[in-house]
N, C-alpha and C positions, 0 to 999 in steps of 0.2 A: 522592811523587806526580809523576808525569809531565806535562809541560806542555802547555797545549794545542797539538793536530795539527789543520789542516784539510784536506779531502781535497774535491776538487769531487762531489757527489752525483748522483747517475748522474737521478734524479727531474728535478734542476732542468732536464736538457737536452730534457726529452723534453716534446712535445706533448704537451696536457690529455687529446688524443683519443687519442694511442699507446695500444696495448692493453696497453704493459707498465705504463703509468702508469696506469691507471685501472685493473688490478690492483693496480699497489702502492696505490693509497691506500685499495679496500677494506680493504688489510693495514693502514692508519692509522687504517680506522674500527674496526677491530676491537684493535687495539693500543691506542685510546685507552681504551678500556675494560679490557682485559688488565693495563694498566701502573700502573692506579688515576690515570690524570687527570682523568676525566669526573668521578669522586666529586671530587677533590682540586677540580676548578672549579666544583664544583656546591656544595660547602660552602664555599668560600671569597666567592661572590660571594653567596648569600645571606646570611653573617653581615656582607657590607662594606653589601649593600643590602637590607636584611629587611625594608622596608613600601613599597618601588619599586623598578620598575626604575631604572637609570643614562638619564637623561634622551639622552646619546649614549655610545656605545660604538663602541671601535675595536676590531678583530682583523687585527693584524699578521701579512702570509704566511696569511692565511686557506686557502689549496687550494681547496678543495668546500664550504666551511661547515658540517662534519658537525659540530663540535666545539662551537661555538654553536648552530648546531640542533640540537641532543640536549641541550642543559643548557638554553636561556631555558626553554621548556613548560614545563621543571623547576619552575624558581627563579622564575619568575613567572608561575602558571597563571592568572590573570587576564589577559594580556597584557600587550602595551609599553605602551602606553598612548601610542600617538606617538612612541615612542623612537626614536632614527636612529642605525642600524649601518650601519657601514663596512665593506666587507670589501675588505680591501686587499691586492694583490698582484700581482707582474712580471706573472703570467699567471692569474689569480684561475677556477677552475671550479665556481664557483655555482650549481647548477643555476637553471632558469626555475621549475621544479616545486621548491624551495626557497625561491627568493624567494616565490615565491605563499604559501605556507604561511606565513611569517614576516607576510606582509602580512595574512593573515587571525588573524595573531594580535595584529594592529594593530602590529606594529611597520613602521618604513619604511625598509628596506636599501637601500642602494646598493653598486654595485661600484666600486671605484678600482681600475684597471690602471696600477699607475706604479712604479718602483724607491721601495721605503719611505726610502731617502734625502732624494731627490730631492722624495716625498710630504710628510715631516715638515718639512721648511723652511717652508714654507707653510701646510701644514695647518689647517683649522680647531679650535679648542680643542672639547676632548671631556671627559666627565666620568670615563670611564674608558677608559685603553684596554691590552689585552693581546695576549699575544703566546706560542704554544703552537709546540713543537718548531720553532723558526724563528732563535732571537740566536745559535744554534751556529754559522748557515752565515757569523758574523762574524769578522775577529781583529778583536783588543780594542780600536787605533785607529777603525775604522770604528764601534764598538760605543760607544766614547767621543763620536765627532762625533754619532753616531742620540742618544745621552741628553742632549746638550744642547739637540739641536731638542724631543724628547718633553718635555723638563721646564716648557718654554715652554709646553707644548700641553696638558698634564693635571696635575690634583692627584693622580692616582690611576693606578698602571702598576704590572702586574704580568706574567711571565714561568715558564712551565714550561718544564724544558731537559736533556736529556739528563745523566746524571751522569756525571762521569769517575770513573775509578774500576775495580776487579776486579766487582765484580757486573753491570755492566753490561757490559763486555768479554765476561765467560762466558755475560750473558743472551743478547747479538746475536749469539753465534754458535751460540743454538741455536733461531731463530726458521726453520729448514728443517722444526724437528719439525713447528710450527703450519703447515707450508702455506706460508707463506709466498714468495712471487714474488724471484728472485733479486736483479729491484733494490732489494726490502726489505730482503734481504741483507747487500747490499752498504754500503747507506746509513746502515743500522741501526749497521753497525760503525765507520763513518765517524764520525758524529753522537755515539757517546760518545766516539774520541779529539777530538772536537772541545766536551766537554762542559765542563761546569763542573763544581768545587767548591771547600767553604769560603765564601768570602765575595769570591768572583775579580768580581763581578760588581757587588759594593756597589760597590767601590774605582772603577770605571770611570764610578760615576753622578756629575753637579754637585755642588755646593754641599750639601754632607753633613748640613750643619749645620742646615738646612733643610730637611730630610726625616726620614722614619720609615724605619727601613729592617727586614724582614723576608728573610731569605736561608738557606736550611734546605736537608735532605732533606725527601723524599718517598716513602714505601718503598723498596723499592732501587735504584730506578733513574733516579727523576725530581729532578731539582731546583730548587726555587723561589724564586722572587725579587719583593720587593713595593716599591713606592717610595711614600710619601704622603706629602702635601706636609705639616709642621707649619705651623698658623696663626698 
């Protein structure tokens, strides 16, 4: 297996309002569902929280919040119940007509616009926080200094991530059948050599000894990562 490649992603340079970006991340709403992560985080956060919500919750590299709003309603059709989400991002596009929605379902979101670097040093402790198609755009130092701040900040972190790999290679480059907008394209292909697998991702978190570690596939193309703190 070939070692990880990062290539800078065409998404990250473009304006929220650019029309090629708010193309491509319709192609995100619709990939999250295509790739099996919406189920993959819709059953994962119910069996971790199956009689409440997570008192707070982080979404790392959040975009538009599609991916959190399409699974809470899910996973907890009563509501938050006062719960406070973060949505954290260099340039975070949350809609206003999102927030609202989230707030009538009693949860209480905020935005954070900050480099998740720079965000995790300080942060406030959260009871879970995750992070969807977003630790790719790391190499593994910068990925090692983020899990030292996170480990400080949550009992509970989990991660979906492109897989490196031949299935993902042949998937992303036939995402032109689906429509898809060229800097989906582009990023798409970017993003698996820049994926994980194996267990590339355990090895980079603290003190091992001290946590629970889950690091898996995901059908073929996603790959998953959990860290929980043992008591």
């Amino acid at each position: 297996m070939s070692l990880r490649h990062l290539t800078p992603e065409k998404l990250d340079s473009l304006s929220p309002s650019d029309p090629a970006a708010l193309a491509s991340r319709r192609d995100l709403q619709r990939l999250h569902s295509i790739l099996g992560q919406k189920k993959l985080w819709l059953h994962w956060i119910q069996n971790k929280f199956p009689d409440r919500p997570p008192a707070s919750l982080v979404d790392l590299g959040c975009g538009d919040g599609h991916l959190l709003t399409s699974i809470l309603p899910i996973a907890f059709p009563h509501g938050g119940h006062g719960a406070r989400l973060f949505f954290v991002d260099r340039q975070p596009s949350v809609s206003d007509s999102t927030l609202d929605f989230l707030r009538r379902k009693n949860w209480l979101p905020s935005l954070v616009s900050a480099e998740v670097h720079e965000w995790a040093q300080a942060a406030p402790r959260a009871e879970l926080i995750i992070a969807n198609l977003f630790l790719h755009h790391f190499a593994d130092e910068l990925l090692k200094n983020l899990f030292q701040s996170l480990a400080t900040r949550t009992p509970l972190f989990a991660a979906a991530e492109p897989r490196r790999g031949l299935p993902g290679k042949i998937g992303s480059r036939l995402l032109g059948i689906l429509g898809c907008h060229p800097v989906t394209q582009h990023d798409a292909r970017v993003s698996v050599e820049a994926g994980f697998c194996g267990h590339e991702i355990s090895a980079l978190w603290p003190s091992p000894l001290s946590w629970d570690f889950v690091e898996r596939s995901s059908g073929l193309f996603t790959h998953f990562f959990s860290a929980e703190r043992i008591d």
